[in-house]
Backbone of each chain as ProteinMPNN parsed JSONL, in Angstrom:
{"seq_chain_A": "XXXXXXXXXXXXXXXXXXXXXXXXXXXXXXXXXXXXXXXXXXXXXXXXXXXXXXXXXXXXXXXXXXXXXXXXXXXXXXXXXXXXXXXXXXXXXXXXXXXXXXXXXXX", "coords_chain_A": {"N_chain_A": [[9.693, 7.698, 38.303], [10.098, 10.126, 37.696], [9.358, 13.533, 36.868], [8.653, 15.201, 34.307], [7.284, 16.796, 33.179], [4.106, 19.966, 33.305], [2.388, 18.213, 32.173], [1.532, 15.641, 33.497], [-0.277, 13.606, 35.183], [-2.409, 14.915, 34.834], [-5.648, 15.278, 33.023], [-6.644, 15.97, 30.277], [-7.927, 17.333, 27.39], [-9.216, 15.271, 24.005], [-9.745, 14.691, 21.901], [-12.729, 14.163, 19.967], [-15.454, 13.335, 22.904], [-13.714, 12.299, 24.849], [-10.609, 12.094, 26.996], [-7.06, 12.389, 27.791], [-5.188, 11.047, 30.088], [-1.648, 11.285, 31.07], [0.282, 8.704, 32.962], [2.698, 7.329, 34.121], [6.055, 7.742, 33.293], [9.029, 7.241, 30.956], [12.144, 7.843, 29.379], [11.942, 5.29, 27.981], [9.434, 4.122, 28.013], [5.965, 4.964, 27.712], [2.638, 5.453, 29.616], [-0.82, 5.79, 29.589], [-3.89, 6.919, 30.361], [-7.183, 6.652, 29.117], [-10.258, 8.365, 29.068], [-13.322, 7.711, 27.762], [-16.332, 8.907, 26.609], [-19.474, 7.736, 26.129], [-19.942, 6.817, 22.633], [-17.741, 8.234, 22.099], [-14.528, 9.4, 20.184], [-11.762, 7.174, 19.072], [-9.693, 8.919, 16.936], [-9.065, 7.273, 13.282], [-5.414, 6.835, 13.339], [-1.9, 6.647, 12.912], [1.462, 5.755, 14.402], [4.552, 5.668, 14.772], [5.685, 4.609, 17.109], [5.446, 1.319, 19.197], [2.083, 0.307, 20.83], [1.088, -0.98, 23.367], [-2.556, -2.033, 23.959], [-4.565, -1.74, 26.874], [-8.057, -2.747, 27.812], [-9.537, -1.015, 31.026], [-12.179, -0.94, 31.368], [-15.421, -0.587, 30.188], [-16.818, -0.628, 26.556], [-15.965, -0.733, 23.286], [-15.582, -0.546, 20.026], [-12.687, -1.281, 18.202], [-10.285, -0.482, 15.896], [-8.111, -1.931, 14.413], [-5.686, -1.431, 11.543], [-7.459, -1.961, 9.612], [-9.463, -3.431, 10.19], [-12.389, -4.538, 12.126], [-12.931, -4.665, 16.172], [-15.197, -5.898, 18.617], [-14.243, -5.151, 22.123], [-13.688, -5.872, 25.209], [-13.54, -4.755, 29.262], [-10.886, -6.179, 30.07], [-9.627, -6.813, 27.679], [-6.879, -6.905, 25.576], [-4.267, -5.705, 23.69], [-1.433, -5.801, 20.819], [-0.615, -2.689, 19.237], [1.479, -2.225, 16.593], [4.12, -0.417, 15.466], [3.24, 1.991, 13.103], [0.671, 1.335, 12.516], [-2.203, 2.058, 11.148], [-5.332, 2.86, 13.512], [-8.121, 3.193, 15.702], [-11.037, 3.847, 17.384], [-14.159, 3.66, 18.532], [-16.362, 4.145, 21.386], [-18.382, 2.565, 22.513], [-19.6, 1.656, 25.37], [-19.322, 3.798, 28.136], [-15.801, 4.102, 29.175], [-12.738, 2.679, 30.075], [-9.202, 3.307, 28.588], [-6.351, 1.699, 28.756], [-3.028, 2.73, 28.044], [0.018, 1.642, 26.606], [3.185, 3.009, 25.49], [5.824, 2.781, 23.593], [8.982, 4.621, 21.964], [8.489, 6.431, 24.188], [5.708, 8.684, 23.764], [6.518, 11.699, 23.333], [5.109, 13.466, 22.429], [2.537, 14.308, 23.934], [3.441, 15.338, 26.476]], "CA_chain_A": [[8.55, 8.567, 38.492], [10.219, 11.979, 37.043], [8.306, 14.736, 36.627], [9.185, 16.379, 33.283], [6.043, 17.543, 32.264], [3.191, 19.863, 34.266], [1.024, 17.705, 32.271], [1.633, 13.991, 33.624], [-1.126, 13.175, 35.781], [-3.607, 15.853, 34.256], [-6.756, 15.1, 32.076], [-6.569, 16.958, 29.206], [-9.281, 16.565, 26.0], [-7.76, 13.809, 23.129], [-10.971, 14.301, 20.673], [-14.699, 14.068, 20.884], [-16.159, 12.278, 23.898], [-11.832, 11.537, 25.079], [-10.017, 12.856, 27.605], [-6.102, 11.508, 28.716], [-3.97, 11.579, 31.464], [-0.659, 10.587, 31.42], [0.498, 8.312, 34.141], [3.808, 7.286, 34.219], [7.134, 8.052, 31.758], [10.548, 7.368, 30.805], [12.355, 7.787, 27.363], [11.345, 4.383, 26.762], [8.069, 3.911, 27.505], [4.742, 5.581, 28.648], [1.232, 5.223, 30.146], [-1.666, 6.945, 29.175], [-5.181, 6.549, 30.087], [-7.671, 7.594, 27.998], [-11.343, 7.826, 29.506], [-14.136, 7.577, 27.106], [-17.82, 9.023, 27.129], [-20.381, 6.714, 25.491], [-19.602, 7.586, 21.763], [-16.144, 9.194, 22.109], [-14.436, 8.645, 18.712], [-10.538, 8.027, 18.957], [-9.967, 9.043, 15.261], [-8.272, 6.962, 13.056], [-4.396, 7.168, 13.131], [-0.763, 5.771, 13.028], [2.739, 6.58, 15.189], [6.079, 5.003, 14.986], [5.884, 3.914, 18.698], [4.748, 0.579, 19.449], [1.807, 0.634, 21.782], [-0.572, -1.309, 23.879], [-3.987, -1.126, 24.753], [-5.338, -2.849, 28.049], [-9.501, -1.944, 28.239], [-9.986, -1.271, 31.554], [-13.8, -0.8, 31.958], [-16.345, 0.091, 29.259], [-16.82, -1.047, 25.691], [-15.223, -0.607, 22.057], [-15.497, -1.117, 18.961], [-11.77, -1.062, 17.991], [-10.197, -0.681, 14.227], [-6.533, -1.397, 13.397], [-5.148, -2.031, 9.721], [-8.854, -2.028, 8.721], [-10.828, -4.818, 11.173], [-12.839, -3.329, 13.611], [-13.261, -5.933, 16.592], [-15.57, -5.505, 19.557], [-13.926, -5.019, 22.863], [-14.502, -5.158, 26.804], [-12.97, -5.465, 29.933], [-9.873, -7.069, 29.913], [-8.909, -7.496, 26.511], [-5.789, -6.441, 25.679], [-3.333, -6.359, 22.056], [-0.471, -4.586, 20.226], [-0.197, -2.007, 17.987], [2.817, -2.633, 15.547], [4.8, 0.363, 14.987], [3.105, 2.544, 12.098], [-0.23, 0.858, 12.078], [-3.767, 3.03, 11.635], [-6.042, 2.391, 14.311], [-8.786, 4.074, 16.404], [-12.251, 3.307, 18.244], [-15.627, 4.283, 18.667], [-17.058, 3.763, 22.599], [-20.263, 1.874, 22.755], [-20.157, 2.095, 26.666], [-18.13, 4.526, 28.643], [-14.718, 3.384, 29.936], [-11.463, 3.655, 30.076], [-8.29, 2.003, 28.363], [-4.883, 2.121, 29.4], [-2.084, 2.498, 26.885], [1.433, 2.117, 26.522], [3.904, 3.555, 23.935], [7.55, 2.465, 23.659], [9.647, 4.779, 23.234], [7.607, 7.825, 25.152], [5.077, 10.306, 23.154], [6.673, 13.051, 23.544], [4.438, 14.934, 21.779], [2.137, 13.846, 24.877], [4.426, 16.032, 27.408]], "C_chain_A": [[8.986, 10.028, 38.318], [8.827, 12.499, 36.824], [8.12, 15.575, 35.573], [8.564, 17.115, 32.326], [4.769, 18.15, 33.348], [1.917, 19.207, 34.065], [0.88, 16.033, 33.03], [0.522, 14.419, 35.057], [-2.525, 14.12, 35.674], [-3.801, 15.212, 33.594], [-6.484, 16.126, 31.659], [-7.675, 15.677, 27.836], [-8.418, 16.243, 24.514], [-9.028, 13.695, 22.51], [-11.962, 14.371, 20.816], [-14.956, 13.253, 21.628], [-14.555, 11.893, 24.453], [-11.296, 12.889, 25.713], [-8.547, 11.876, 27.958], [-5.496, 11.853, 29.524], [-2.709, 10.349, 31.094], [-0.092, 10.083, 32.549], [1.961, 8.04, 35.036], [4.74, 7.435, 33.235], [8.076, 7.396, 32.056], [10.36, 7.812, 29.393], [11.741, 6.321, 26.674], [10.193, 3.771, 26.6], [7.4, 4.9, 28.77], [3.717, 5.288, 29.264], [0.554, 5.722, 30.533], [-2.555, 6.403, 29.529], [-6.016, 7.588, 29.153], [-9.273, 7.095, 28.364], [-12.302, 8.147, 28.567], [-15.581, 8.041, 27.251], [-18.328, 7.901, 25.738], [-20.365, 7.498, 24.281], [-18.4, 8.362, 21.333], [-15.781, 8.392, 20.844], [-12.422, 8.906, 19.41], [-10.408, 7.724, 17.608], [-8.883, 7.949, 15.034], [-6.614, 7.564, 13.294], [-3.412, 6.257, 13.022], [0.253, 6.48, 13.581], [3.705, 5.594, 14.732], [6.024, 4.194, 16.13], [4.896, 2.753, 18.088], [3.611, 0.863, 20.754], [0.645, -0.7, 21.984], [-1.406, -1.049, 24.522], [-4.449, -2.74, 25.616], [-6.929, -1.677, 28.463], [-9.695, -2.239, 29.802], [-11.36, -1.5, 32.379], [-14.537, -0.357, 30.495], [-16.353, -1.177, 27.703], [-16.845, -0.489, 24.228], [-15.281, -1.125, 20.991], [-13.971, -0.347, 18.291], [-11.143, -1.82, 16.534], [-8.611, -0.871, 14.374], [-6.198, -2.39, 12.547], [-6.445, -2.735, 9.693], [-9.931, -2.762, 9.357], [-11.05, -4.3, 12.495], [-13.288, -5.043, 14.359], [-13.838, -5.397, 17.728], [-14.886, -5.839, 21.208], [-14.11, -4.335, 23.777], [-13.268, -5.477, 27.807], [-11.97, -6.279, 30.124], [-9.326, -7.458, 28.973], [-7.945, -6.526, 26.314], [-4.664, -6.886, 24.044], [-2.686, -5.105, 21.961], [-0.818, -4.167, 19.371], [0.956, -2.018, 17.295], [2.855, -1.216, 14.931], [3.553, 0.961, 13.278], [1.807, 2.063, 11.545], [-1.576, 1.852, 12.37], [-3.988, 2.403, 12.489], [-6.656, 3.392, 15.32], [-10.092, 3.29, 16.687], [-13.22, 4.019, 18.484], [-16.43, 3.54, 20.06], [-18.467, 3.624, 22.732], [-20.423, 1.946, 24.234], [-18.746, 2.625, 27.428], [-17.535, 3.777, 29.523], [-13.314, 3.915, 29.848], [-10.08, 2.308, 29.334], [-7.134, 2.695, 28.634], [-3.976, 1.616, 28.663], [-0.96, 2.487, 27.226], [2.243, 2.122, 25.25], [5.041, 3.316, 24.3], [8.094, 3.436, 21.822], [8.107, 5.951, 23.475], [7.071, 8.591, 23.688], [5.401, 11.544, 23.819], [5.764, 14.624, 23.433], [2.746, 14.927, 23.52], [2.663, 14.902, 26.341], [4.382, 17.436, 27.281]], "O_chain_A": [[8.324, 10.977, 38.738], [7.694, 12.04, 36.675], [7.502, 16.626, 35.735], [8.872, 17.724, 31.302], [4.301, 17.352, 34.16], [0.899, 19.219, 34.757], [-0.188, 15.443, 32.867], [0.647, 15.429, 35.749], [-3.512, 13.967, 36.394], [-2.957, 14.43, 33.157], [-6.134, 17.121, 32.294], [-7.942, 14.507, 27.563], [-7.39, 16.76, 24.077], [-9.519, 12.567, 22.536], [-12.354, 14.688, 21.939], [-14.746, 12.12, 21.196], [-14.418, 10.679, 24.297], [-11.372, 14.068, 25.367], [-8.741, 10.727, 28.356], [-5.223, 13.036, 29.729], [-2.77, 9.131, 30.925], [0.149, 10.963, 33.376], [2.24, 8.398, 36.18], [4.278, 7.253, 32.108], [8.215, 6.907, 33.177], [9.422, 8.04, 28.629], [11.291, 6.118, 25.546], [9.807, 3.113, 25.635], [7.761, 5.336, 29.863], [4.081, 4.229, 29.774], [0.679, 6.268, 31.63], [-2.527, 5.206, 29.244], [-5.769, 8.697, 28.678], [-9.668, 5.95, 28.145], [-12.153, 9.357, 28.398], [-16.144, 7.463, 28.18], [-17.706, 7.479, 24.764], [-20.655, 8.69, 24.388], [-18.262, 9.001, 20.29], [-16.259, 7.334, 20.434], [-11.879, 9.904, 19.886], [-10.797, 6.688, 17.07], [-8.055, 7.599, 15.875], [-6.536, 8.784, 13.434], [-3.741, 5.071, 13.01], [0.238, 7.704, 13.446], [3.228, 4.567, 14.248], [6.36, 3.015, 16.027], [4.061, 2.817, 17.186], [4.032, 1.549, 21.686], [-0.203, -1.19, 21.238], [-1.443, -0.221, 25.432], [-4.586, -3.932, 25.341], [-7.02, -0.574, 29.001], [-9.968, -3.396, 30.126], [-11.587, -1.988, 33.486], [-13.84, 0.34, 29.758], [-15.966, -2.341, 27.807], [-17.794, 0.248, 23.961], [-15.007, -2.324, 20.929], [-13.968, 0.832, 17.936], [-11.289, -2.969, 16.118], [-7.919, 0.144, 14.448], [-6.29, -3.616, 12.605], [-6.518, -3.962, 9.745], [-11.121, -2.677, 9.054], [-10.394, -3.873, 13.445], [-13.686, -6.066, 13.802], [-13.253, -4.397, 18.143], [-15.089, -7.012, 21.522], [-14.433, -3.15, 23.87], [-12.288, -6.157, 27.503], [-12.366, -7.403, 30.435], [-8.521, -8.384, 29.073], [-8.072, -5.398, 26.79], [-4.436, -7.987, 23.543], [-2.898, -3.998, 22.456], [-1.37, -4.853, 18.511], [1.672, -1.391, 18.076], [2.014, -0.79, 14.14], [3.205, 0.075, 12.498], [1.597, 2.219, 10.342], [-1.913, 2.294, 13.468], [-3.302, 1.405, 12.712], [-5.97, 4.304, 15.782], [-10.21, 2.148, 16.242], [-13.01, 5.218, 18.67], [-17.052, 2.493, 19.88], [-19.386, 4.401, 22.99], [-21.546, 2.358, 24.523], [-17.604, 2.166, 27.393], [-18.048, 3.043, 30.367], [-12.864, 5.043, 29.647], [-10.008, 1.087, 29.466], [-6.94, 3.907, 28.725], [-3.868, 0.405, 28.469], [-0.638, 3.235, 28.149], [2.049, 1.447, 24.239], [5.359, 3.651, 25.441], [7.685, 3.02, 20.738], [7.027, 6.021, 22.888], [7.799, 8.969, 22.77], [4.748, 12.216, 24.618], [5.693, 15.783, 23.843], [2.193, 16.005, 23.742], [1.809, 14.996, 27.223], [5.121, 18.141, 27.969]]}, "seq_chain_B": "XXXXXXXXXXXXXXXXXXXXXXXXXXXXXXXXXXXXXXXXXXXXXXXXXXXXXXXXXXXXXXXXXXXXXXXXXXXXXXXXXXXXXXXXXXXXXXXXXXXXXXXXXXX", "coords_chain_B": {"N_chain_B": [[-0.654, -8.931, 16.646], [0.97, -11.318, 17.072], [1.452, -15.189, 17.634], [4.002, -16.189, 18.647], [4.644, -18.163, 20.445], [3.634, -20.876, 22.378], [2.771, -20.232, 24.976], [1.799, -17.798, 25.24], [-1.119, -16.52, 26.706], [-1.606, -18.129, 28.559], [-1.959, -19.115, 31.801], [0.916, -19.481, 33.75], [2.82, -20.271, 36.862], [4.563, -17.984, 38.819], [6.481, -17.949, 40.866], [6.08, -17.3, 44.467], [2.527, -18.057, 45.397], [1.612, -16.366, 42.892], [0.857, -15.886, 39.258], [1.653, -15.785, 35.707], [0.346, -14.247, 33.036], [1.036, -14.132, 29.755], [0.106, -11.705, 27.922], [-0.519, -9.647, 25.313], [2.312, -8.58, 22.918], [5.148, -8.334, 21.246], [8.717, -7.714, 19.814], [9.539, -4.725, 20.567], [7.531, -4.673, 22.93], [5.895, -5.92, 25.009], [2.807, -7.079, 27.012], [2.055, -8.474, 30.113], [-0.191, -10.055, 32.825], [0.011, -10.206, 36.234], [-1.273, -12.369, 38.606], [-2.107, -12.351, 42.144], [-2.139, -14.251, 44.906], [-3.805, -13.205, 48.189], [-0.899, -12.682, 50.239], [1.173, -13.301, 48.575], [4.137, -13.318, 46.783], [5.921, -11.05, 44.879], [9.329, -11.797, 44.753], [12.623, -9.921, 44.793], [13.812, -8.285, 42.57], [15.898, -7.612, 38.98], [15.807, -6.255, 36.016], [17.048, -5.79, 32.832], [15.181, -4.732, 31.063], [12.552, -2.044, 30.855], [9.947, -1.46, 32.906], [6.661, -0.802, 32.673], [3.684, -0.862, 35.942], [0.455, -1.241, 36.401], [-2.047, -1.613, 38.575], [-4.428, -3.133, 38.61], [-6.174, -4.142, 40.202], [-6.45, -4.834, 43.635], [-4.93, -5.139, 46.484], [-1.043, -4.038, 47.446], [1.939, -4.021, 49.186], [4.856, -2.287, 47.575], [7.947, -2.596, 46.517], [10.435, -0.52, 45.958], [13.961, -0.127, 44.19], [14.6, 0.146, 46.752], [12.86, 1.379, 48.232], [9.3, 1.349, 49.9], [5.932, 1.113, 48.739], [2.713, 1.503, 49.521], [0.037, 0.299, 47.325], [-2.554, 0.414, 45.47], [-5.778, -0.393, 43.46], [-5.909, 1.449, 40.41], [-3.192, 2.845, 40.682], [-0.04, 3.563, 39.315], [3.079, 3.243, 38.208], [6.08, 3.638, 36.568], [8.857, 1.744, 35.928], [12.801, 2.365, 35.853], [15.425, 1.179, 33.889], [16.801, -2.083, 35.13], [16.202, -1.6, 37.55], [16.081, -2.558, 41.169], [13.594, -4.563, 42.156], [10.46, -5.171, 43.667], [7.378, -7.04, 45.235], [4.887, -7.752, 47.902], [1.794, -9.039, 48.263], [-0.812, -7.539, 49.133], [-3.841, -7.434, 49.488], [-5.782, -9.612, 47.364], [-4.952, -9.679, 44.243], [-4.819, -7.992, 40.739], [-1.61, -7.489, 38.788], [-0.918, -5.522, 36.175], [1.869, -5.342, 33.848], [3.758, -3.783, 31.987], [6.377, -4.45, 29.518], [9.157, -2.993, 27.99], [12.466, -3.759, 26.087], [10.369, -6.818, 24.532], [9.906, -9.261, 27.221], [11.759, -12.117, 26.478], [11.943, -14.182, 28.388], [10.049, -14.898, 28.786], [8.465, -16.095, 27.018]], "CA_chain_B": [[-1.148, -10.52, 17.439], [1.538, -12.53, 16.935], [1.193, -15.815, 18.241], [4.806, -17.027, 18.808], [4.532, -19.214, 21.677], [2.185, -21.484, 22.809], [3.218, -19.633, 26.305], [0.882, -16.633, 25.259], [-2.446, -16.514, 26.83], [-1.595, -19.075, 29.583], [-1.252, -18.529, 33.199], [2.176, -20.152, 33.908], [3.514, -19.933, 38.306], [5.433, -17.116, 38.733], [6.317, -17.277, 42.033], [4.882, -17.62, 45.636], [1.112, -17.162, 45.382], [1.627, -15.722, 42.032], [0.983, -16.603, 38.448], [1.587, -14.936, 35.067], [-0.063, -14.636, 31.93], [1.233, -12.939, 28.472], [-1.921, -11.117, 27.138], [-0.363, -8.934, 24.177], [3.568, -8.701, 22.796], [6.14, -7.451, 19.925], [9.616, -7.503, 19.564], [9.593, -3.552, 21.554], [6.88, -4.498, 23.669], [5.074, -6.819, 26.348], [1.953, -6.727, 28.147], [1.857, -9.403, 31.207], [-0.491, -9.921, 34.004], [0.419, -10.891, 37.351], [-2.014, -12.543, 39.629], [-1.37, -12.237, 43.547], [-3.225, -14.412, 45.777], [-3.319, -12.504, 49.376], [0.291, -12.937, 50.744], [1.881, -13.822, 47.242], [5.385, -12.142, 46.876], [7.268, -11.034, 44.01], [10.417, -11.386, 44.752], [13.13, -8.623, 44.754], [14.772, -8.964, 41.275], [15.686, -6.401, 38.151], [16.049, -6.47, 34.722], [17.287, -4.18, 31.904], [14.032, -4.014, 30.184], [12.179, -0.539, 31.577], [8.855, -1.703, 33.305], [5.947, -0.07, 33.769], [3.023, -1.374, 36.762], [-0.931, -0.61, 36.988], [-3.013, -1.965, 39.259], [-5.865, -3.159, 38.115], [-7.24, -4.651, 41.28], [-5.845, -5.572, 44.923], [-3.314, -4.313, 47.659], [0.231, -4.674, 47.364], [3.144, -3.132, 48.97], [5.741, -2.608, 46.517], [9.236, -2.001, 46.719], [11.585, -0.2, 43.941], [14.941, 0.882, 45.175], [14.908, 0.103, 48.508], [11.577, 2.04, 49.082], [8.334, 0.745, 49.724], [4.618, 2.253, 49.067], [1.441, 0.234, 49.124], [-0.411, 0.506, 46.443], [-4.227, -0.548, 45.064], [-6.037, -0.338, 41.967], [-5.368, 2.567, 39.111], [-2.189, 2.953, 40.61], [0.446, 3.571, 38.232], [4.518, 4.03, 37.875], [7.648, 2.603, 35.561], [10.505, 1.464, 36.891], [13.751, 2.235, 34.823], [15.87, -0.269, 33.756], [18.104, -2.033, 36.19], [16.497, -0.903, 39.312], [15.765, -3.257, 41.771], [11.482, -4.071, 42.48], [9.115, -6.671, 44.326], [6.003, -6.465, 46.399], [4.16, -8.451, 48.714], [0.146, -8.762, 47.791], [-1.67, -7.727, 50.857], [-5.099, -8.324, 49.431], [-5.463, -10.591, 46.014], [-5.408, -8.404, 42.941], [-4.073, -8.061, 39.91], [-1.373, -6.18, 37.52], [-0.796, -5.42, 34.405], [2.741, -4.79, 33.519], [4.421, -4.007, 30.555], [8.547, -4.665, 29.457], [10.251, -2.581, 26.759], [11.415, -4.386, 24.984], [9.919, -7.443, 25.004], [10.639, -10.259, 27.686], [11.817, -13.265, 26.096], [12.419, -15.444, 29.339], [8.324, -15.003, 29.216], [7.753, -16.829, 25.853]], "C_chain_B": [[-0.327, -11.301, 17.363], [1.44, -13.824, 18.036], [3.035, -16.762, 18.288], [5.047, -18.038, 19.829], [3.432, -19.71, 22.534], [2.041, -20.717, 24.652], [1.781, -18.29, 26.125], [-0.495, -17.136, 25.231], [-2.54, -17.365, 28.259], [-1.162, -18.619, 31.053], [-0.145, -19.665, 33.286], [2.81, -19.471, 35.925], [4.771, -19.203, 37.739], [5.514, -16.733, 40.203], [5.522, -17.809, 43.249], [3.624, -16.996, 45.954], [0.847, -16.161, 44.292], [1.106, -16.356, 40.442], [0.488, -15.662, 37.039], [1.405, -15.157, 33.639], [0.276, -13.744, 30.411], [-0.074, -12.88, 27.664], [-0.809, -10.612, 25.527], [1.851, -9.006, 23.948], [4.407, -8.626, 21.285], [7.607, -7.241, 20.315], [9.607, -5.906, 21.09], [8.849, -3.66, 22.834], [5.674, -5.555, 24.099], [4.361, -6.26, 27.108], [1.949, -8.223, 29.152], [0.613, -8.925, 32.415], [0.053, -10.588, 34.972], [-0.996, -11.123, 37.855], [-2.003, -13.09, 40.841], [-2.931, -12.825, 44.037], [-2.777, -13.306, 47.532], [-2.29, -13.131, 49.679], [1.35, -13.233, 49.909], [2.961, -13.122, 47.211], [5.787, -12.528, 45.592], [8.366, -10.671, 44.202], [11.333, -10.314, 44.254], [14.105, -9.638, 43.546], [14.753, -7.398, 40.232], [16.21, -7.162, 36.763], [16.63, -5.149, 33.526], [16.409, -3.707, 30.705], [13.52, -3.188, 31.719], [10.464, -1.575, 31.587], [8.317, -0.897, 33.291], [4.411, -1.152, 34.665], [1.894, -0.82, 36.48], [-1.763, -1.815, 37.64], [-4.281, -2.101, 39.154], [-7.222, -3.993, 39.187], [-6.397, -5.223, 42.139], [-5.125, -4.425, 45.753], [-2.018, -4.562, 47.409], [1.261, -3.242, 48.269], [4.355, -3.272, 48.307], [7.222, -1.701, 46.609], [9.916, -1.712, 45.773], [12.211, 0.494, 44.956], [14.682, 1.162, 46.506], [13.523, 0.736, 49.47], [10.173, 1.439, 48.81], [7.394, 1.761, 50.176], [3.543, 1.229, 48.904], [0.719, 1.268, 48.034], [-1.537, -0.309, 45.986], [-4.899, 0.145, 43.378], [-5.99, 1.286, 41.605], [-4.579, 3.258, 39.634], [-1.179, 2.643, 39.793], [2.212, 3.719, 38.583], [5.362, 3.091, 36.645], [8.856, 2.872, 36.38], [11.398, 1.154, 35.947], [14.849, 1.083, 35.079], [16.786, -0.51, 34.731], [18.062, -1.667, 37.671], [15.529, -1.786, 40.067], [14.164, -2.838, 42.162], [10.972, -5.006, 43.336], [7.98, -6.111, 44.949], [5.676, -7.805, 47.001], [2.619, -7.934, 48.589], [-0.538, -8.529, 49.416], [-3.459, -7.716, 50.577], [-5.044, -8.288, 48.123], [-5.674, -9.458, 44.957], [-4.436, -9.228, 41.84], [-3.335, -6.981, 39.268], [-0.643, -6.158, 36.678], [0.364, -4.766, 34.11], [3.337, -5.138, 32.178], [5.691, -3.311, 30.771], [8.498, -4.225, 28.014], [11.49, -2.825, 26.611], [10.657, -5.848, 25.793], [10.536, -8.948, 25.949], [10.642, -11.811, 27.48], [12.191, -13.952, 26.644], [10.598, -15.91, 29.481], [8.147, -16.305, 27.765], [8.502, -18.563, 25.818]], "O_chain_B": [[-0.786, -12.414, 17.622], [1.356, -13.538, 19.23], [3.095, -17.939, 17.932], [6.029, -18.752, 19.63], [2.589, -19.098, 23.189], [1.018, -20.892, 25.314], [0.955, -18.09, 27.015], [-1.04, -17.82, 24.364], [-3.524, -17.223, 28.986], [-0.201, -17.904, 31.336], [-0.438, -20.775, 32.841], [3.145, -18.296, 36.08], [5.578, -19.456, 36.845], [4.991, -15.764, 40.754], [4.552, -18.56, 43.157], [3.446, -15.915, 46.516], [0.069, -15.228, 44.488], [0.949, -17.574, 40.521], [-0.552, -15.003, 37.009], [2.049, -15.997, 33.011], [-0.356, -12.72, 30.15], [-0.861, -13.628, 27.082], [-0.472, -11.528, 24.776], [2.553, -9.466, 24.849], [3.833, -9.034, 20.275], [7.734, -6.487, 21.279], [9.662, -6.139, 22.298], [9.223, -2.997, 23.802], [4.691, -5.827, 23.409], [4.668, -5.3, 27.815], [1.759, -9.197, 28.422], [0.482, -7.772, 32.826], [0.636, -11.63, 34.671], [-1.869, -10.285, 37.632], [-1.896, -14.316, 40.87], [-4.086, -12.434, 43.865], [-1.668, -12.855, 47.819], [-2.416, -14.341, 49.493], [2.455, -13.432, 50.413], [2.782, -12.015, 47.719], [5.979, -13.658, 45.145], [8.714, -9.51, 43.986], [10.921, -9.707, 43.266], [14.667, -10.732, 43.497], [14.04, -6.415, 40.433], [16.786, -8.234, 36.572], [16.533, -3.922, 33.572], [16.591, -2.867, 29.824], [13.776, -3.384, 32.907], [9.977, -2.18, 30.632], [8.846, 0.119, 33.74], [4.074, -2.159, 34.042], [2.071, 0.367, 36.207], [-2.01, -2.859, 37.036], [-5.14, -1.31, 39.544], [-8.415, -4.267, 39.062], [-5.589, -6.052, 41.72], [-4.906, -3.225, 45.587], [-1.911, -5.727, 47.027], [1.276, -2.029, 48.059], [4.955, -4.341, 48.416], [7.413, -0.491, 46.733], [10.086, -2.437, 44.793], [11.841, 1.186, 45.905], [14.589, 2.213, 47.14], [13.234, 0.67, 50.665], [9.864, 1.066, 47.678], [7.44, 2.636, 51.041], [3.622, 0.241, 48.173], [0.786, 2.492, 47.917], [-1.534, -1.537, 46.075], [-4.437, 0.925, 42.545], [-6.034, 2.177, 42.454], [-4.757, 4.456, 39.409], [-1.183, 1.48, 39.389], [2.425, 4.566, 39.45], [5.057, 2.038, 36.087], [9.452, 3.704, 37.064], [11.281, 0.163, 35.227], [15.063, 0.368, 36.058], [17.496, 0.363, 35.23], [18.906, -1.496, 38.55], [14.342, -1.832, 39.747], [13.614, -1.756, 42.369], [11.874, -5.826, 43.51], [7.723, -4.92, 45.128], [6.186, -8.847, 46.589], [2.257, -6.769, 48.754], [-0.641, -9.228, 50.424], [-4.23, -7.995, 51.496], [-4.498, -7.364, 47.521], [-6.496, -8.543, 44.985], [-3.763, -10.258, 41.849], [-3.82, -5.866, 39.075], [0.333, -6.893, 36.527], [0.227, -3.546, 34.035], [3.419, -6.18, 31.527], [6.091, -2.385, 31.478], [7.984, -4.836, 27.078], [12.068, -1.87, 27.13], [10.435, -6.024, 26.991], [11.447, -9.631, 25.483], [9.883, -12.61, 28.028], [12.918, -14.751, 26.054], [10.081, -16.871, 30.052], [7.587, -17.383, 27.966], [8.123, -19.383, 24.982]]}, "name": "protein", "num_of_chains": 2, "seq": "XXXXXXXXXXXXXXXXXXXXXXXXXXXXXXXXXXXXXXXXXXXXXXXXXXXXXXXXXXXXXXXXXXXXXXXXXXXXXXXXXXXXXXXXXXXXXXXXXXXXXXXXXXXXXXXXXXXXXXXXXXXXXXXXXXXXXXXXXXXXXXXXXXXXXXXXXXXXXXXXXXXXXXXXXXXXXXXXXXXXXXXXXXXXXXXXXXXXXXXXXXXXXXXXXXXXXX"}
């Protein structure tokens, strides 16, 4: 539970309708939430880090490497190193990510 | 998505009053749930993959390194590698931890 950032446990804004907080760190992995208003877009993208996403509340229509799949509540999958992917919130919520190693750029 | 083991998706006993299911997973990275009936213990054990914990529903007090904090839902930390953990569920929940890399005693 270091401390090595004054942003880890601050909300800060991550796009239209998206806000995250970082929760916990190391070098080798992280955990981010990322709360959603109805409509929040997270834009396409891709990282190096592996990461997963656990939805904890709300609902998603979520894209990676091109297939958008609808997601609620409890669903949960990897991202593979270097793969686009982003989401468009059909009902506000929240999902909870992790990145191996750490987003630095996040800090 | 890989589907290497018929192990993923299944709750499998993990434990007293426990039982654990691989949701998501990659070579770098594992998502698991735990699910604690009231009184369920995870034993005190460590590993040299880097955990991290969220709480996605229940009580638990949880011990890392010798210190214990209770803890309930969208509670969050990681526990670096190698450092002794457990809890005791003090009312039924669940949580969602993920191992960098991934833990192949799970599959």
């Amino acid at each position: 539970m270091s401390e090595t950032s004054e942003l880890i446990g601050k909300w800060v804004p991550s796009g239209e309708g998206v806000e995250r907080r970082v929760r916990a760190e190391d070098p080798a992995l992280m955990v981010v939430e990322f709360r959603f208003q109805t409509g929040g877009v997270g834009t396409l993208h891709s990282h190096p880090h592996v990461q997963s996403t656990y939805v904890e509340r709300g609902v998603f229509d979520f894209t990676m490497d091109g297939k958008t799949t609808r997601i609620s509540a409890g669903d949960c999958f990897v991202i593979p190193s270097n793969t686009e992917h982003g989401c468009t919130c059909i009902e506000a919520g929240l999902l909870v990510d992790c990145f191996t190693p750490r987003r630095d750029d996040f800090l």
